[in-house]
C-alpha positions as CSV (number, residue, x, y, z in Angstrom):
1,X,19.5,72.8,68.6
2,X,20.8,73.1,72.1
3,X,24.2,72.7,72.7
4,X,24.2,69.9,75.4
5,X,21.5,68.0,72.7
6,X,23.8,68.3,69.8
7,X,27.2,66.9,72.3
8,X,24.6,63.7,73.6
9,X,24.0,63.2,70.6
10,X,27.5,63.1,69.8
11,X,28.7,61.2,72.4
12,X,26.3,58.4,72.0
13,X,27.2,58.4,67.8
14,X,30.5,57.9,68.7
15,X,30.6,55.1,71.1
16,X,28.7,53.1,68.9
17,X,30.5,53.5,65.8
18,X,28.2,55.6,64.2
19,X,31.1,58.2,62.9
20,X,29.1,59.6,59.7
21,X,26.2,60.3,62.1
22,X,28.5,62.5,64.9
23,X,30.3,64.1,62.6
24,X,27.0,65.3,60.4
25,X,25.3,66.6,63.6
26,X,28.1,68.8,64.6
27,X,29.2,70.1,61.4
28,X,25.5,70.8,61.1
29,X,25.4,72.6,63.7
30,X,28.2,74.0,63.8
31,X,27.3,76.0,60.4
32,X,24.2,77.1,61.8
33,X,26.3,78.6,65.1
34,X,28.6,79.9,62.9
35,X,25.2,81.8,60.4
36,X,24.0,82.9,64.2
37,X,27.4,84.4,64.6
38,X,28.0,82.3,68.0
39,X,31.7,82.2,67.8
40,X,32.2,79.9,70.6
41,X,30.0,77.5,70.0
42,X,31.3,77.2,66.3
43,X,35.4,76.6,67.4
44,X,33.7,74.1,69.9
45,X,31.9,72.1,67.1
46,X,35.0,72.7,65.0
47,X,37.4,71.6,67.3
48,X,35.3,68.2,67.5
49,X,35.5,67.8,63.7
50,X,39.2,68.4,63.7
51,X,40.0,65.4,66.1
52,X,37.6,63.0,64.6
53,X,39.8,63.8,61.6
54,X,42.7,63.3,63.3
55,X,44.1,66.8,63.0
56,X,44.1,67.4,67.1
57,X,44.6,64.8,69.8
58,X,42.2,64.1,72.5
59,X,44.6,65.4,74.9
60,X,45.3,68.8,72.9
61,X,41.3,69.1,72.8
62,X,41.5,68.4,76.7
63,X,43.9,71.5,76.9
64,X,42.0,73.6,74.5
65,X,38.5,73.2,76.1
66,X,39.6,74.0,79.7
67,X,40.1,77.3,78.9
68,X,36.3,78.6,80.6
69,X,35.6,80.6,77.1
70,X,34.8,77.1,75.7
71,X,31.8,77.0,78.7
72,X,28.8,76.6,76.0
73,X,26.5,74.6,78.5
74,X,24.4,77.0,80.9
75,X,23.2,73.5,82.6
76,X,26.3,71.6,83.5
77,X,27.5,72.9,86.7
78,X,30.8,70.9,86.5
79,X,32.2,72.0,83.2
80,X,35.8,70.6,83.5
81,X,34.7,67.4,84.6
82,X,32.4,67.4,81.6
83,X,34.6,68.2,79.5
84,X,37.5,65.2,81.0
85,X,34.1,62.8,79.9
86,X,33.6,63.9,76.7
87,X,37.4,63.4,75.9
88,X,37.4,60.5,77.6
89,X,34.7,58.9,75.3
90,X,36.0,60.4,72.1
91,X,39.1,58.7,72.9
92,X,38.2,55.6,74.1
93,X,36.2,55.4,70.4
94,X,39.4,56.4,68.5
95,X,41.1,53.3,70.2
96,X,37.8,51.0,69.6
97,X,37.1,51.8,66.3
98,X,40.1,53.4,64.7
99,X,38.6,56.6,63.9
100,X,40.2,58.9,61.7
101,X,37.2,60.4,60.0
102,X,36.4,60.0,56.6
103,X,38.0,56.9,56.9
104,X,37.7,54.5,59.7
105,X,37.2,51.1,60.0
106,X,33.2,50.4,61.7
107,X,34.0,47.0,63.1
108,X,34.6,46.4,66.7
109,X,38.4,45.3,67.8
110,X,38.2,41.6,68.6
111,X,35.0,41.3,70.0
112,X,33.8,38.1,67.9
């Protein structure tokens, strides 16, 4: 699957509180980079994982994926700013949903 595909997909998992589903699409995808030997596009996927678990901030995956080796997508022409969304959403859904994957709590914060 295209790389932009499998982040969209991501993205949109993750706002709505669909955890199990973002993190199955990049760890799935992320093997299959990694058994195509696409090295890049396998720390990217596994950088993901590692801050839905918790293991890396959203700011430290900020830092980490400005570095232009990290430029997986041959259609976005504005990569950084890209990038600055992405984290931006991942974090706003850690504060929303309390992700800390396998664990996290599905319900919305005070929205009743």
């Amino acid at each position: 699957m295209n790389a932009e595909d499998v982040i969209e997909i991501f993205k949109m998992s993750v706002v709505n509180g669909d955890v199990n589903n973002a993190y199955s699409i990049v760890d799935k995808n992320m093997k299959l980079y990694k058994k195509k030997g696409l090295k890049n596009k396998e720390e990217f996927m596994q950088y993901l994982i590692n801050t839905l678990k918790g293991e890396i901030d959203p700011e430290d995956l900020y830092k980490i994926y400005s570095d232009d080796k990290y430029n997986i997508f041959p259609f976005i022409r504005d990569y950084k700013e890209y990038i600055f969304a992405l984290v931006d959403i991942i974090k706003y859904s850690m504060n929303r949903y309390n992700i800390k994957y396998p664990e996290f709590d599905g319900k919305r914060c005070d929205d009743l």
